[in-house]
Structure formats: C-alpha cells, structure tokens
C-alpha positions in Angstrom: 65.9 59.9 45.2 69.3 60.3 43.0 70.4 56.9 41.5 73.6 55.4 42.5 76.8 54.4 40.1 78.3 51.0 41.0 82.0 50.7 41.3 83.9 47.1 41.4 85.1 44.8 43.9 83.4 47.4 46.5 83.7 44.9 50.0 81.7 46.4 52.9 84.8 47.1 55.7 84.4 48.5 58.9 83.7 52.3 58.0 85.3 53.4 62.0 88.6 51.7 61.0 89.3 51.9 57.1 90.2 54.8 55.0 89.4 53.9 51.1 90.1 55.5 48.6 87.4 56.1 46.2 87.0 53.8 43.3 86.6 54.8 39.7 84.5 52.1 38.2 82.6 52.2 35.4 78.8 53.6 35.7 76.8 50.2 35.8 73.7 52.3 36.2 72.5 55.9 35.6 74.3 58.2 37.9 76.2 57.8 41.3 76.5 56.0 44.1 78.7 57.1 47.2 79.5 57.8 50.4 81.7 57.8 53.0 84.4 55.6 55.5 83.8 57.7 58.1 86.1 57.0 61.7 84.3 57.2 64.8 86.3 54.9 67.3 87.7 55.9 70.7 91.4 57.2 71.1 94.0 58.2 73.3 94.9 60.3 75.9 95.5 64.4 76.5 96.9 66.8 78.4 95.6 68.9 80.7 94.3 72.3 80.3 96.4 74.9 81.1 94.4 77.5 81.3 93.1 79.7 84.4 92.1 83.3 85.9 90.4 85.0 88.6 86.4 84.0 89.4 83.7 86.4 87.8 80.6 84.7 88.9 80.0 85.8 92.4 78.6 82.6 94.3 80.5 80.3 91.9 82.0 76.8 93.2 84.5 75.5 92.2 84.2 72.8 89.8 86.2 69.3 89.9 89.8 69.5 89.4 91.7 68.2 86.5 94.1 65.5 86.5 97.6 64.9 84.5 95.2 63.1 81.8 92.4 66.1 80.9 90.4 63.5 83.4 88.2 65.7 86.8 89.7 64.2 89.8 86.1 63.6 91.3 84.1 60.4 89.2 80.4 60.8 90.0 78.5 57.9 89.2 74.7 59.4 89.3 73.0 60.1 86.6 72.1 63.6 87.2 74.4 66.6 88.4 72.8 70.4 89.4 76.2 71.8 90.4 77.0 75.3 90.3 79.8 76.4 88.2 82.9 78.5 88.2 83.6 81.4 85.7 87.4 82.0 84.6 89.3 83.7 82.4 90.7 81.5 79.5 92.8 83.3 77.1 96.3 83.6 76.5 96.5 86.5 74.0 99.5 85.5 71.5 99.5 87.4 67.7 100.9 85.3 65.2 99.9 86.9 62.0 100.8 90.1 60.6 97.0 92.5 60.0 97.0 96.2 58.9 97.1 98.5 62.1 94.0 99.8 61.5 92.0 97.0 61.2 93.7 95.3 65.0 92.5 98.7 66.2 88.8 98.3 65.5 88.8 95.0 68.0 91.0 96.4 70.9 90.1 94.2 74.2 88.0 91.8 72.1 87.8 88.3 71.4 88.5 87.3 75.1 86.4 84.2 76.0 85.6 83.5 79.3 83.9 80.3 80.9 82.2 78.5 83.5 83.2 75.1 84.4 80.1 72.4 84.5 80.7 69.2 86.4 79.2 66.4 84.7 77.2 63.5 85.9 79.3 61.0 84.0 82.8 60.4 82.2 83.3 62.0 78.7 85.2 60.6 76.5 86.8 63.7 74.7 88.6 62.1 71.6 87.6 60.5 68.8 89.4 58.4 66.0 89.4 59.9 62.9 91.0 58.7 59.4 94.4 56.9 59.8 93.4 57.3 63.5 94.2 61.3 64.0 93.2 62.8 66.9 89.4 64.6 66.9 88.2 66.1 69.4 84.3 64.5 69.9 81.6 66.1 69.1 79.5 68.4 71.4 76.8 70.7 70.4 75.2 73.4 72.1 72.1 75.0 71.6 69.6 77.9 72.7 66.1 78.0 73.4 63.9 81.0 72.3 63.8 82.2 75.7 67.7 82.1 75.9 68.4 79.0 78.2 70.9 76.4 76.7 71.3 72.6 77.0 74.8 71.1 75.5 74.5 67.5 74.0 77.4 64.9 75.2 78.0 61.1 74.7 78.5 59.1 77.5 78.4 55.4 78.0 75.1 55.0 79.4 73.8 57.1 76.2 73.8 60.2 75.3 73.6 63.7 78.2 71.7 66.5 77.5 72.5 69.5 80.2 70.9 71.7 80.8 72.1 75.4 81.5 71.0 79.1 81.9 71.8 82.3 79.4 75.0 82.6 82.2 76.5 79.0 81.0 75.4 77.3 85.2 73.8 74.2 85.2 70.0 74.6 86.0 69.1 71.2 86.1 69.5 67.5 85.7 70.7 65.9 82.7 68.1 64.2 80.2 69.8 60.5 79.5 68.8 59.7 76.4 69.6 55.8 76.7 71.2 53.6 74.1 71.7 57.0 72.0 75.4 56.5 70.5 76.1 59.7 68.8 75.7 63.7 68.7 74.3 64.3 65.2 72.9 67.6 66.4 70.7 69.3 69.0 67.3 72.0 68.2 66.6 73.4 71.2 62.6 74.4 72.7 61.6 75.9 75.5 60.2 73.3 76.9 62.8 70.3 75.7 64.9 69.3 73.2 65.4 67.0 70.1 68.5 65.0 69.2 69.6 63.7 65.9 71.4 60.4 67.0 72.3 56.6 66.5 69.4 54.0 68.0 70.1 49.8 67.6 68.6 48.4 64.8 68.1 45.0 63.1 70.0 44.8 59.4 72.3 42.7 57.3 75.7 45.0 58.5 74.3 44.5 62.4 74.5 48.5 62.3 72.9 51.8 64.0 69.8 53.3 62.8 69.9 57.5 62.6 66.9 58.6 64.6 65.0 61.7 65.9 64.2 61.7 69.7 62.1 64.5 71.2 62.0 64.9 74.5 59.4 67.3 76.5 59.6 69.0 80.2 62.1 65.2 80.4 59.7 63.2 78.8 60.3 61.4 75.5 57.4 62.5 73.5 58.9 60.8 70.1 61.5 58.9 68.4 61.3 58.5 64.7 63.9 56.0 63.0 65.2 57.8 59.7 67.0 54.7 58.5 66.2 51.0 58.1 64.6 48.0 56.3 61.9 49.7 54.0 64.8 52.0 53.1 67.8 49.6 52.4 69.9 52.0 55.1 71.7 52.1 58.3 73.9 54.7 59.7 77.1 53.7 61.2 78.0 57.1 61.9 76.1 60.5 61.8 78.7 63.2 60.9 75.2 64.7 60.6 73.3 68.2 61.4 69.8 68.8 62.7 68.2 72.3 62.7 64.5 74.0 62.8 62.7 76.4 60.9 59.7 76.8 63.7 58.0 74.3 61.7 59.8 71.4 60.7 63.3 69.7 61.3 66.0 69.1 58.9 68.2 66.1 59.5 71.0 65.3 57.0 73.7 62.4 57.8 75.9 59.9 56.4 73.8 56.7 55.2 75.1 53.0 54.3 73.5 51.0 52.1 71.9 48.1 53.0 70.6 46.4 50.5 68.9 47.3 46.8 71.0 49.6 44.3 73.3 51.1 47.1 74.3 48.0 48.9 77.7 48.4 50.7 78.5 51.5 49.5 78.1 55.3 51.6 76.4 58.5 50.7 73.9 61.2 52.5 70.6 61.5 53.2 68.2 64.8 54.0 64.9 64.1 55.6 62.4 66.3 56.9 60.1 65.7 60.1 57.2 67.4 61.3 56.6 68.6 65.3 55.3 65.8 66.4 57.6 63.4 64.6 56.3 62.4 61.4 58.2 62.3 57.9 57.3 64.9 56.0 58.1 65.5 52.0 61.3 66.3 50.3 65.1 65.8 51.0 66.7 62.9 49.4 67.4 59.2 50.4 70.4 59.0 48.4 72.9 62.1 47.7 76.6 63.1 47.8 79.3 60.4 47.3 81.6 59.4 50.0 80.7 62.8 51.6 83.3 64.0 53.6 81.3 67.1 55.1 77.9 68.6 55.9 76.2 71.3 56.7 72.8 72.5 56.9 71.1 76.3 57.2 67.2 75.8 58.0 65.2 78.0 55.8 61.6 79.4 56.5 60.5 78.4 53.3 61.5 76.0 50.5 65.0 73.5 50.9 66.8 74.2 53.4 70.4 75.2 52.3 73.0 72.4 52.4 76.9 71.9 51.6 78.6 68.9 51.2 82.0 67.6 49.9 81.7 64.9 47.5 84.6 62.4 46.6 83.6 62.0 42.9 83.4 65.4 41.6 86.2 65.7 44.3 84.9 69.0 45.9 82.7 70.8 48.3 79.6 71.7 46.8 75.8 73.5 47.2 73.8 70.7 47.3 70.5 72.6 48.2 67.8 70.5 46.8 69.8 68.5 45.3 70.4 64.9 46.4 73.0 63.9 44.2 75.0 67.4 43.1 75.8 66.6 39.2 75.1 70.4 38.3 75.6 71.9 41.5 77.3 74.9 42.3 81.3 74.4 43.0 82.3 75.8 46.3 85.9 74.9 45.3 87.5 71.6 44.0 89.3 69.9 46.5 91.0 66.3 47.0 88.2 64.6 49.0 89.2 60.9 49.3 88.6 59.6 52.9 90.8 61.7 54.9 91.9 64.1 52.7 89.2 67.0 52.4 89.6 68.6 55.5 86.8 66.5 57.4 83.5 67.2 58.2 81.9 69.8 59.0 80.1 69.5 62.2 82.0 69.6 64.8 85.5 69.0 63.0 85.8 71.6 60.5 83.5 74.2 58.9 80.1 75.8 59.1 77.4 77.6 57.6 76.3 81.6 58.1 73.7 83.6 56.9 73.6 87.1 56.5 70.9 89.6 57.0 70.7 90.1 53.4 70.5 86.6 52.3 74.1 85.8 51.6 75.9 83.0 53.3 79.6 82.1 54.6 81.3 79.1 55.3 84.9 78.1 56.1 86.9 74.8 55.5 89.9 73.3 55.8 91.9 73.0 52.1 94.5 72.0 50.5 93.1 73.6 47.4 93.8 72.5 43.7 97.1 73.1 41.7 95.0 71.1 39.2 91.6 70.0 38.5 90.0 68.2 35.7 87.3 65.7 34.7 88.8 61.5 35.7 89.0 60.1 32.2 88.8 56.6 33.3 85.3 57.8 34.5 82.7 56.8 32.0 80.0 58.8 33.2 81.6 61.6 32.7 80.8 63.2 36.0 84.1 62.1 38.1 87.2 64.3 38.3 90.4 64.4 39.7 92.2 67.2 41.6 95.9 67.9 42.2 96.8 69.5 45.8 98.0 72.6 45.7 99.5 71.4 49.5 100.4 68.8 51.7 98.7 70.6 54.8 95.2 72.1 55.3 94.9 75.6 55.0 92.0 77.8 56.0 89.7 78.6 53.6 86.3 81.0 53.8 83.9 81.3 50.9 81.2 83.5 50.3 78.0 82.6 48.2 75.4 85.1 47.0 72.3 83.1 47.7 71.3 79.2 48.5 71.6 78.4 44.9 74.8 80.0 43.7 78.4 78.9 43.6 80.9 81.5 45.1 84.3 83.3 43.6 87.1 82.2 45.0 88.0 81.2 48.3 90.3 83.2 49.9 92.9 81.9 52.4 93.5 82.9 55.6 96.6 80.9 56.2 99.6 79.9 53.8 102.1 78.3 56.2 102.9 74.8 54.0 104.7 73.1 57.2 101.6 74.0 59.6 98.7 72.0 59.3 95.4 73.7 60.4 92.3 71.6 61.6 89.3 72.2 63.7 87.9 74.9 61.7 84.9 77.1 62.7 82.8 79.9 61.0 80.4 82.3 63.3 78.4 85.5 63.3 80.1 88.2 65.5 78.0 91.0 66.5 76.5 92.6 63.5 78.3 92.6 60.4 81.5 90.5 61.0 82.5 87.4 61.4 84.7 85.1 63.6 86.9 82.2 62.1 88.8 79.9 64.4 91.4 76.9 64.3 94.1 75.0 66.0 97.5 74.8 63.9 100.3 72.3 64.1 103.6 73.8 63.2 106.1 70.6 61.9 103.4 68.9 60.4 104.4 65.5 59.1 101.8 64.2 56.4 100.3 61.0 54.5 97.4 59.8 53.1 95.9 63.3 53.6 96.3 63.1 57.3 99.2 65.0 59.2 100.6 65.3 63.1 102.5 68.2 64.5 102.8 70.3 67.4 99.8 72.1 68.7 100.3 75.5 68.9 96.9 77.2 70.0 93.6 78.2 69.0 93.1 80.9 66.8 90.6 83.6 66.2 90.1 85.9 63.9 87.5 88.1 62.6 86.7 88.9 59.0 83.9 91.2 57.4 81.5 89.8 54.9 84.0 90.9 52.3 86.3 89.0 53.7 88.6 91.9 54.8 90.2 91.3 58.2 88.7 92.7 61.4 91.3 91.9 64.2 95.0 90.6 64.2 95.2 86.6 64.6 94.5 85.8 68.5 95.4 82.6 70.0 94.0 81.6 73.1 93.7 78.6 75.2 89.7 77.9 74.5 89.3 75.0 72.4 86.0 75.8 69.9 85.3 71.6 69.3 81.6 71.5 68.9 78.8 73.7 67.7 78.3 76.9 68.3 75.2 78.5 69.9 74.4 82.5 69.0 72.6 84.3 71.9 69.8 86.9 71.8 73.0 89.5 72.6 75.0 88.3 69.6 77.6 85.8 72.3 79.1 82.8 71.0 78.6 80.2 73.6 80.1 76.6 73.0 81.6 73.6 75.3 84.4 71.8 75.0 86.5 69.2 77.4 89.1 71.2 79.9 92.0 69.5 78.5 95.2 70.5 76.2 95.1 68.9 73.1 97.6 67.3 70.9 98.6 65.7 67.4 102.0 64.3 68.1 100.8 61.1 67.3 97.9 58.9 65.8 95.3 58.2 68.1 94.7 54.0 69.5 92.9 52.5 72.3 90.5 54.0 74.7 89.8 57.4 75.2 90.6 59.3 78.4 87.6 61.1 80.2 87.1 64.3 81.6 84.0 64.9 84.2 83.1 68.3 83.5 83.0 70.8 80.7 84.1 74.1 79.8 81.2 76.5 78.8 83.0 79.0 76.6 81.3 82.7 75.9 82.6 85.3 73.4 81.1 88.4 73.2 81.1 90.7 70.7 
C-alpha cells in the first residue's frame, strides 16, 4: 500500500458533478494521496445515425428502426431478447489527411467495417456526463470467449446486460441481468459465462458504491466479491476501471475514494487481484496514482500485470506496473492532468494498451502535450510538477515502450490541427504487425477548463506499424468505436456502439436519450 500526502481544505463534493483542480498542499505525511473527480451522470440527446447499405447476412431481420433521437422506435419491456440481426455496410470513406502514396496503397479496400444490428431487451442510455458536463459516449465493452463466441456488457436501469452473441456478431441468447450492477468496469469472457467488474450498494460514511467482481456461470451467479469497503476505508463512486485474465487470475484496477483513515475524502486507484473462484489473492495496491485521470491494464502470464495511468501530481501518464503510487516510474509523457484536462480515461473514452509478439507494447492518448514541464516548487515533497500545454485541443498521440517496465521516446503525433479537438481515442492490433488508431474530431473547437465543443466531423482510422510509420491514408467512416474492443481468433476487431450520430455542440444536462439496440461493428484486417 503507497502512503497518501494530505492537501488542505480538501471537502468531499460530489465526484459526477465537480471538476477540481488539484491542490498543492504541503506533504503532511510521507508520500501522496490522490485521486480523481471523475463525472458519470446522464446527459442529453443525439442524433441519429446516418449510416446504411445493403444486407450481407442472408436470413437477417431487420432490426428496430431509429427515431429523430438515436432512440429504436420499438420499446421492449422483457428482460431477455434472442432476435436475429441485420448486417450493413457502415462506412462513408472520406480522406482527410495527406499519407505517402505508397503507404495508402498497401491498404486498398481496407478498413471497411461492417455490422449487425442487435435489438436490445431494454433502453440504453448512450451518453454520459463527463467533466464540465461534455458529451461521452457510455461505456460498452465487448469481449470473446476462447471458443470465439462474444457477449457485450451494457448499463441499463434494471442493472447491468450482458448479451450474448456468436463469432458472426447475432444474438444467440438471452441477456444475463446482473441486478443492481451500476457500471461497466470491464468484461473477461469464459466459455461457459462471464465476469463483470462493476458498482454493487454498499453501507459507508459517503452513502456510496462498492467496486465488485460478479461471476456468473451457464446464467448462474457463481460469485460476487466486493473489492471496496469498511475494512478498507474505500468506496468507488465511479469505476473508470479495467478487468482482464491471464487463465489464472483476474486483474481489476479502478478509481477508489477514501473513506476513512489516511485517505479520507480524497481519490486515487487501486489494483487487486482475484482468484477463479473469487477469492483475493496477493499483490496490487490499495492506494496508487493521484487523481488518476486514466487506466489501463495488459494481463500478464506471470508476474504484475502491466498498467498505465495518468496521475495529476506528477502531471503525466505514467507505467505504473507494480507500482502503486508511481514516484520513480517510467514517464509516458508529461501532460496537464487536472480533472478534465488529460485527455480522459482510458477505457472506453480514450486510449488503450497493445502488446506485441515480441514483448513490446503501444498505447494511444489524447494530448495536449507540454510546451513546458518542471517540478511545482510550492510542492514540498518534491515529487509534484507542473506542465505548460503545448495546445488548447487534444491531439492524438501513440507511444511505444520497450517492455512493462520502461518509459518510451517520444510520442509521436498523429494530428496537429490546433482548432480541431480530437477525443474518443482507440489503439488496436490489426492483422499481424500493424496497428489501427481511431478518433472522432471536432473542427471549431471552442475550449475551457481543458474541456472543448465543436462540430463533429467523423470517425477516423488509421493504421500505423510498430514503428509508428503510417500504413493507410486517414479514413473516416460513420462507425462510432465507443467501448472496448474485442480481437477475434482471425485477427477482426469487433466492438458495439449505440446507432446514433453524435455531437459536441454543446455541454451535455439532464437525462440521457436511449437507444434499443446496438451496432456490432467488425473490422477485418
């Protein structure tokens, strides 16, 4: 467990609603103490999708329409749907960016998603609040078994859905309700089940959620094993977590709040371990980055698993492998990380982690990068610094690192437009030896506090090598990428993501709109 600094006049606010700034108190006791306001709260309205094309799935139906809203005209109220689905075309090839000939060449009639629609047994709610109230899309992950079938995890009201589907992206099945489950932390899954990091009730003095484990086989819960609470002076108000699987063990790492003891009021991350059958195993940490504004997690078959966060006081995204609290951690890059102005977190919203054959690892992130960057004199410890933005917008950003444990050279950009403002940002393995990087871009971007609205102007993919040398011209198409991302046996993306058009014009307040069915996207290399 890494110790925690205390800061002054640090009031516990409503995390879904506030964006703090960090504060720069004096170190009250031997090392850090963080975390972060993280936004969850429901938001406003979309568009709808404008995408469409010709059926490929012979014996498809068709799924529920769309209305002006992003909301499926058809509302069904049951609690399971085994609907077939309908497979269209969803691109709408547009290049924007200027590649070397030769290197469009090599991906001619590539990076053409396609989908099938899934109708879903209740109403989604497809935005999320995020800092100042920007618009996020919420979270949906899918996953694959070993044998190749799929489920995609989705909040609802009555809890959270688990669907089930088969290596063509059509529902095979009911959905598992896991009740009074709030959030999608992340998703393993087995052949015969699932498990689901997520939010559970829970008794404490901030009247707040408890991050939990639930395993559930051939529809059965078989466990559900709390991760914060009482013993542990910690709650979880919201996950912004990741939960993967080695074939052994799970790794769960989320945003904690404490709750009592040296950390009261104040947010940083956690990394426990649980066994197969739901017991805590060793190792992790209870108490690690500050305010952290990102994470990501790579299960390894042996030893930590390989993590990333981005920290507020060393102001930067950083390898936090093994580490709880990263004071001599490798620097991904320094970056401006109060709330809301590091590019957001990484599941879901921005930024992943890849492995390579070899051992090497990628990830992408949204930046703003440094014009400056130097240790916060009015720090005591000695371990805070400040950063200068090099921009007012995010950019895209990919970094490479050599192994788990080393720090990478420097990022390098794949965007540079400083009145577009890129969010959303994804990192995958495509086919072999090359990688795909998507985002959504809003040209006239207006921005403050860190946060900015524009115009939505598409999706974009584009492929690198692991030398970071483009692969393919910059493709927009009208797939939205807004959860995680599941690799098949044949090197396919899959993902899901609401049927609806986004946009950023505005900050996001009240409700969110619904949609009843999903978009199952594939991508294959």
């Amino acid at each position: 467990m890494t110790n925690a600094r205390r800061t002054t006049s640090h009031r516990r606010r409503d995390p879904r609603r506030i964006a703090r700034k960090p504060l720069a108190g004096s170190l009250a006791v031997a090392a850090l103490l963080g975390g972060a306001w993280y936004a969850t709260a429901a938001t406003d309205s979309g568009d709808r999708d404008s995408s469409s094309g010709s059926s490929t799935a012979a014996g498809a139906s068709t799924s529920p329409s769309t209305g002006a809203d992003g909301s499926a005209s058809t509302s069904p109220t049951a609690t399971t749907t085994a609907s077939s689905a309908k497979t269209t075309s969803t691109t709408t090839p547009k290049a924007v960016a200027k590649t070397p000939a030769a290197a469009a060449k090599t991906v001619t009639g590539t990076l053409t998603p396609t989908s099938t629609t899934v109708a879903l047994a209740a109403k989604f709610p497809y935005l999320t609040a995020g800092y100042n109230n920007t618009r996020q899309w919420t979270r949906t992950t899918t996953a694959v078994a070993p044998n190749g079938t799929l489920r995609v995890a989705w909040p609802a009201a009555d809890g959270v859905h688990v669907t089930p589907l088969n290596a063509a992206g059509v529902r095979s099945g009911a959905d598992t309700v896991v009740k009074g489950a709030k959030e999608v932390g992340g998703l393993v899954t087995h052949n015969d089940g699932f498990a689901l990091l997520t939010r559970v009730a829970d008794t404490n003095k901030w009247k707040e959620t408890a991050a939990a484990i639930t395993r559930y086989t051939n529809g059965k819960q078989t466990f559900r094993t709390k991760l914060t609470g009482t013993a542990s002076n910690d709650t979880s108000p919201g996950l912004d977590g990741q939960l993967t699987w080695n074939g052994t063990k799970y790794g769960a790492y989320f945003v904690v709040h404490g709750a009592g003891g040296f950390a009261d009021g104040h947010f940083g991350d956690k990394l426990a371990y649980i066994s197969a059958k739901g017991a805590k195993l060793s190792g992790g940490w209870s108490w690690g980055c500050s305010h952290n504004e990102g994470i990501a997690l790579h299960a390894e078959t042996t030893g930590a698993f390989t993590s990333l966060c981005f920290d507020d006081w060393r102001s930067g995204l950083f390898v936090s492998t093994g580490i709880g609290a990263p004071d001599v951690a490798p620097v991904v890059q320094r970056e401006q990380c109060w709330a809301g102005y590091c590019g957001g977190t990484f599941p879901g919203r921005t930024g992943d982690l890849v492995k390579s054959a070899s051992g090497r690892y990628a990830t992408a992130f949204a930046s703003r990068g440094a014009a400056s960057a130097k240790k916060n004199s009015a720090d005591s410890s000695g371990r805070g610094w400040t950063v200068t933005p090099k921009t007012s917008t995010h950019q895209v950003a990919v970094a490479f690192m050599a192994n788990r444990n080393s720090g990478p050279g420097k990022a390098m950009y794949l965007t540079s437009a400083s009145g577009t403002e890129n969010v959303n940002v994804h990192i995958a393995p495509y086919g072999k030896d090359r990688l795909l990087v998507s985002w959504e871009s809003l040209k006239g971007a207006k921005c403050a506090a860190g946060t900015c609205t524009g115009t939505f102007t598409g999706t974009h993919l584009r492929l690198i090598d692991w030398n970071g040398k483009f692969q393919s011209a910059d493709k927009v198409v009208s797939a939205r990428i807004t959860g995680d991302i599941a690799v098949l046996k044949n090197g396919s993306l899959t993902w899901a993501y609401a049927p609806v058009t986004p946009t950023y014009a505005t900050p996001l307040n009240g409700a969110s709109p619904t949609a009843t069915s999903l978009r199952i996207a594939r991508l294959t290399p």
